[in-house]
C-alpha positions in Angstrom: -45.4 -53.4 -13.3 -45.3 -56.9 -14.3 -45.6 -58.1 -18.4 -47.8 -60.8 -19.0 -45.9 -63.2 -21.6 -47.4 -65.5 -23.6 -46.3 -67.6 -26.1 -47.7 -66.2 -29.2 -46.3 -62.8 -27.9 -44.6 -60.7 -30.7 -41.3 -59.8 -29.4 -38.1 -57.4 -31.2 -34.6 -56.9 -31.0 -33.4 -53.6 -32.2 -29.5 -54.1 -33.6 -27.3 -51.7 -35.3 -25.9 -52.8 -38.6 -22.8 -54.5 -37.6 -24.4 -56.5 -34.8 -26.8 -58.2 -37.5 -23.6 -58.9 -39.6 -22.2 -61.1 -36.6 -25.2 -62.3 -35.7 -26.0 -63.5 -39.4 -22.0 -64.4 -39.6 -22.2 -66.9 -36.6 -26.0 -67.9 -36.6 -25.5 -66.9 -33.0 -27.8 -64.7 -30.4 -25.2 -63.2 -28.3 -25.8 -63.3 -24.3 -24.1 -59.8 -22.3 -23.7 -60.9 -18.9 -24.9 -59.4 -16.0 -21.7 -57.8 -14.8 -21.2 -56.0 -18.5 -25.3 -54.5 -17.9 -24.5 -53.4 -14.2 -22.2 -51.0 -16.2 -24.9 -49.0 -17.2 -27.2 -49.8 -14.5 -25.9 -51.2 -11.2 -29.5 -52.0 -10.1 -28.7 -55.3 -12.6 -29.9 -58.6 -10.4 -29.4 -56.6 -7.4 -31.4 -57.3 -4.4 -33.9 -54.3 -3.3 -32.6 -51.4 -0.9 -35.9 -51.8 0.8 -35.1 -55.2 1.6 -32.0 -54.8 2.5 -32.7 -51.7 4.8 -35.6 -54.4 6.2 -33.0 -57.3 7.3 -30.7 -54.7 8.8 -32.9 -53.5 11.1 -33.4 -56.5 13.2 -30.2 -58.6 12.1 -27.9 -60.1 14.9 -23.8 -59.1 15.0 -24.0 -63.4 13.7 -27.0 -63.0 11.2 -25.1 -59.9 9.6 -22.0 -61.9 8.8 -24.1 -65.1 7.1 -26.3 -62.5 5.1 -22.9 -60.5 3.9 -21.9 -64.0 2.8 -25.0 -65.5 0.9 -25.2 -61.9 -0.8 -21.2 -61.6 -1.7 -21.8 -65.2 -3.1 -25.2 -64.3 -4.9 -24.1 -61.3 -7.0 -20.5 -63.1 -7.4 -23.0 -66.1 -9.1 -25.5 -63.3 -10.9 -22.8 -61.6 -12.2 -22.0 -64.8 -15.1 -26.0 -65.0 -15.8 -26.0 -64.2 -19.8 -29.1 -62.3 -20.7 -30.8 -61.6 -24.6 -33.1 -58.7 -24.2 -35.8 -58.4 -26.5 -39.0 -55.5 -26.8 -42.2 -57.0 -26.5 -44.8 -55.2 -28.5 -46.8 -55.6 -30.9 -45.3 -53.3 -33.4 -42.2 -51.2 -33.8 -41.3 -48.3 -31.0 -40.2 -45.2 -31.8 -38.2 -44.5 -29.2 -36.3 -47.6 -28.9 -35.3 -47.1 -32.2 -33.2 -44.0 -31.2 -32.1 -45.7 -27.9 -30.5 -49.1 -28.9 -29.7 -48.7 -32.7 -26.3 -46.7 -31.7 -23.2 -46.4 -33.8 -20.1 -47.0 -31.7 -20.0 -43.4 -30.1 -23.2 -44.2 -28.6 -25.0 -42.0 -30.9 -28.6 -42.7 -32.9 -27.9 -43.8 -36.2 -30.3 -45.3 -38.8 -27.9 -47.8 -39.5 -29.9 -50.9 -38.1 -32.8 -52.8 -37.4 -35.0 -54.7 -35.9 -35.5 -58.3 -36.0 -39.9 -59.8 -34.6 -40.1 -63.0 -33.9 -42.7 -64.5 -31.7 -41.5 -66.0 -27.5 -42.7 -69.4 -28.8 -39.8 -69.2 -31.7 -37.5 -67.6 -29.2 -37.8 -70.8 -26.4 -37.4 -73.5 -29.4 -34.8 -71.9 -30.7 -32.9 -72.2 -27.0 -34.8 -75.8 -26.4 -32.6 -77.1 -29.4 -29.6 -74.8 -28.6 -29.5 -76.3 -25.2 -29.9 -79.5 -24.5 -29.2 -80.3 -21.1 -30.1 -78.3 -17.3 -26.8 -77.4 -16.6 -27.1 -73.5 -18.1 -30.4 -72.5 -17.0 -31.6 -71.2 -19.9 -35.1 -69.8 -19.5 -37.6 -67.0 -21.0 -39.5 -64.6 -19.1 -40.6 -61.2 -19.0 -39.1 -58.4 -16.7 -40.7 -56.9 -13.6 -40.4 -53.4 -12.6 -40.5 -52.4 -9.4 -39.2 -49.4 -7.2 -36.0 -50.4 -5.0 -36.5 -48.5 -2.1 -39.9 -49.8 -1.4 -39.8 -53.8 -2.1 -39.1 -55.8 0.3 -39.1 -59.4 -0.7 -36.8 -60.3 -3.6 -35.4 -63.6 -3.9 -32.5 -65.0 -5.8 -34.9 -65.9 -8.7 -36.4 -62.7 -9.0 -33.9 -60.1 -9.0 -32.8 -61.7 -11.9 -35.6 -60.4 -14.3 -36.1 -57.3 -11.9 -35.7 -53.8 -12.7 -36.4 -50.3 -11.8 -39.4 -48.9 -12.5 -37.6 -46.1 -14.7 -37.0 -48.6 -17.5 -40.6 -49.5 -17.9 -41.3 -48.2 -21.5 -38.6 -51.3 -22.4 -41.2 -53.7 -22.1 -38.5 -56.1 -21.8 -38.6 -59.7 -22.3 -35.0 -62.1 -20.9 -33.9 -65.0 -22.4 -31.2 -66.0 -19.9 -28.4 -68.5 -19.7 -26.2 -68.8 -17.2 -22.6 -69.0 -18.5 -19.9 -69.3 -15.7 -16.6 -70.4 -16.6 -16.6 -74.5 -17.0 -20.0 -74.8 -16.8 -20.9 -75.0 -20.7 -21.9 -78.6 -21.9 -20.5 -80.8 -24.4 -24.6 -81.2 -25.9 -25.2 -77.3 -26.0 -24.2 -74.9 -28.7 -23.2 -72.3 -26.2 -19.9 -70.4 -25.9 -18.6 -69.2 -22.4 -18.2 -65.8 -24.3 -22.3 -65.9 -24.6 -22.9 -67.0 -27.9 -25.7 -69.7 -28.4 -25.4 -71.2 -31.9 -29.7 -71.6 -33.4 -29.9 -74.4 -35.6 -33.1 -72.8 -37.3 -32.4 -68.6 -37.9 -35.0 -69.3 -40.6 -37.5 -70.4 -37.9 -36.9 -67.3 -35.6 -36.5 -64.7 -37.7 -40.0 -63.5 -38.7 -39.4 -60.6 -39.9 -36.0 -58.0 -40.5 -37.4 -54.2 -40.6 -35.0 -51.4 -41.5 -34.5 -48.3 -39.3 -37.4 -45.9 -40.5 -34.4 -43.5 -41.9 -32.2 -46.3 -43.3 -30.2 -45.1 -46.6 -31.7 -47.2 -49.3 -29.0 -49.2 -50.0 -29.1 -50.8 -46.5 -32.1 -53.3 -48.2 -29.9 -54.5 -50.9 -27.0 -54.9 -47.8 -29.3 -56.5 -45.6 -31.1 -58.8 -48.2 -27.7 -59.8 -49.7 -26.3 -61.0 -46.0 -29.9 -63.1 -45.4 -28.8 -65.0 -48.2 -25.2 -65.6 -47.7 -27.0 -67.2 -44.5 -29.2 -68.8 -46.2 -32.3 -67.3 -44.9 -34.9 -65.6 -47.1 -34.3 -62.3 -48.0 -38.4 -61.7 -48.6 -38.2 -61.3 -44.9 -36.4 -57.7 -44.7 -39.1 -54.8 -45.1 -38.8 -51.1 -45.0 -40.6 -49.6 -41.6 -44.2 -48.5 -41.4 -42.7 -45.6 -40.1 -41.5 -44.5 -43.9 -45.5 -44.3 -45.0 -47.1 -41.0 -45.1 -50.8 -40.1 -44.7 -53.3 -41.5 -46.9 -54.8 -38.1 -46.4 -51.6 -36.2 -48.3 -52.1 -38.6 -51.3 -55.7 -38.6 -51.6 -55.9 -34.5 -51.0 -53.0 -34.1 -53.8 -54.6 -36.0 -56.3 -58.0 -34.4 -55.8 -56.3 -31.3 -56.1 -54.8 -32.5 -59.6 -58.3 -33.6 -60.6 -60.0 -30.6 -59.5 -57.6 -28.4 -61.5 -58.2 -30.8 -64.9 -62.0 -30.5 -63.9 -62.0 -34.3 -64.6 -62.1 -37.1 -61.6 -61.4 -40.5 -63.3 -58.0 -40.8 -61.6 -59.5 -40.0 -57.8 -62.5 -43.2 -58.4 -59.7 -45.0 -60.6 -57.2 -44.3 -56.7 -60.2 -45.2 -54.8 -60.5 -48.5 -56.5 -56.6 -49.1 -55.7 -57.3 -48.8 -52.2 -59.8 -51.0 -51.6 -57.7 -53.6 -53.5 -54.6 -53.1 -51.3 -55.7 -52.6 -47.7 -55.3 -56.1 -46.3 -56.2 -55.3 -42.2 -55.6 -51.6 -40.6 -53.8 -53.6 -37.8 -51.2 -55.2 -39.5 -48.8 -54.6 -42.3 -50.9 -53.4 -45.3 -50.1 -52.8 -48.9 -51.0 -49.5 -51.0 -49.6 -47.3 -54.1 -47.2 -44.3 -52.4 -45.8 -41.7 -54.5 -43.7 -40.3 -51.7 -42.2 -43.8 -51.5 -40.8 -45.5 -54.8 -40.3 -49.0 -53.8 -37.6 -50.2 -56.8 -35.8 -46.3 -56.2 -35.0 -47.0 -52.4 -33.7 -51.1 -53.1 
């Protein structure tokens, strides 16, 4: 399965609480390498088994030797590639939300959120944090692809190449290659993988909260937006927190119906058509489940 990424693609970045802190703190997007990922999945920028199994079968006693070299040296040079994973979709996921939002345990916690930005935002943000060809920095989506059956993976490719189990990630790699001595004077990049971004304001589009986020995690997050100074109009609750139009329309009727008198169903009705802006994005209505000035 291969992504196709353009540049106004919508993109997220699900972060528990503390990570947003630092990453607020330092104006930094922090890079794991390669070699901290193969932790949790040694299939990491490794070369396919089926290509592997492939060369062995006609390799020479000499040919043997030189591939066990070039490959020792390629996942030795892989191993210090810094990668920034980020969701592409174009609106939250459920079940990413319960996978990477994690408190320190490894458990789900609502503690966290999510921070949509667009690629284009993402590769100016790097253009200005690095200035030079030395790191490699580049942004593109992941491939998916079963191991045992591809053959032809080069040293490129097995770089934004994973199994085909981890397809619902819909992942999109900014990567920047950090190997001791090799950051630059002109970049704002760390060898510990932080890249400093001039312009948060500019790549942040939006901060959501975790759909179950305690309500004073708005009045945190808003509060550390403008210690940064970014704007805190950017943090929104999830869309996940609305209920059914159905319930609220159903449960006033049923209030009417009992009074015998329907003013305050036409007088809803009229509310509605005033506050749907477009079913496809983010669209603003009257919820009783839901008091906005209770949960800030």
């Amino acid at each position: 399965m291969e992504l196709k990424l353009g540049p106004r693609a919508t993109i997220w970045r699900y972060l528990p609480t503390w990570k947003v802190r630092d990453l607020l703190k330092t104006g930094s997007l922090y890079f794991s390498r390669i070699k901290k990922l193969r932790c949790d999945d040694p299939y990491e920028a490794a070369h396919s088994d089926g290509a592997l199994l492939r060369f062995l079968a006609g390799a020479s006693d000499e040919e043997l030797v030189q591939q066990w070299m070039v490959l020792s040296a390629t996942r030795e040079t892989h191993a210090d590639h810094g990668i920034s994973c980020w969701h592409m979709n174009q609106d939250e996921n459920f079940a990413l939300w319960k996978i990477y939002v994690c408190d320190d345990a490894g458990h789900p916690t609502p503690q966290g959120l999510a921070i949509r930005t667009q690629v284009s935002a993402l590769t100016v943000a790097l253009r200005d944090a690095i200035q030079c060809n030395t790191l490699q920095a580049k942004i593109r989506p992941v491939t998916y692809v079963d191991h045992s059956r591809v053959t032809i993976l080069d040293y490129e490719q097995v770089l934004c190449t994973k199994q085909s189990f981890y397809q619902y990630e819909r992942e999109v790699r900014a990567e920047v290659f950090l190997a001791p001595g090799r950051t630059c004077g002109q970049c704002a990049v760390t060898e510990c993988g932080h890249v400093k971004v001039a312009d948060m304001d500019r790549l942040i589009d939006q901060v959501v909260l975790h759909p179950l986020a305690p309500p004073e995690l708005m009045s945190e997050v808003r509060a550390l937006m403008q210690r940064a100074g970014l704007s805190p109009d950017t943090v929104t609750k999830s869309r996940m927190v609305h209920r059914p139009l159905v319930e609220e329309f159903v449960k006033i009727g049923e209030g009417c119906h009992a009074r015998d008198d329907f003013g305050p169903l036409r007088g809803w009705r009229e509310k509605m058509r005033g506050g749907f802006v477009d079913l496809r994005s983010n669209y603003v209505r009257t919820d009783p489940f839901h008091d906005e000035d209770a949960s800030e």
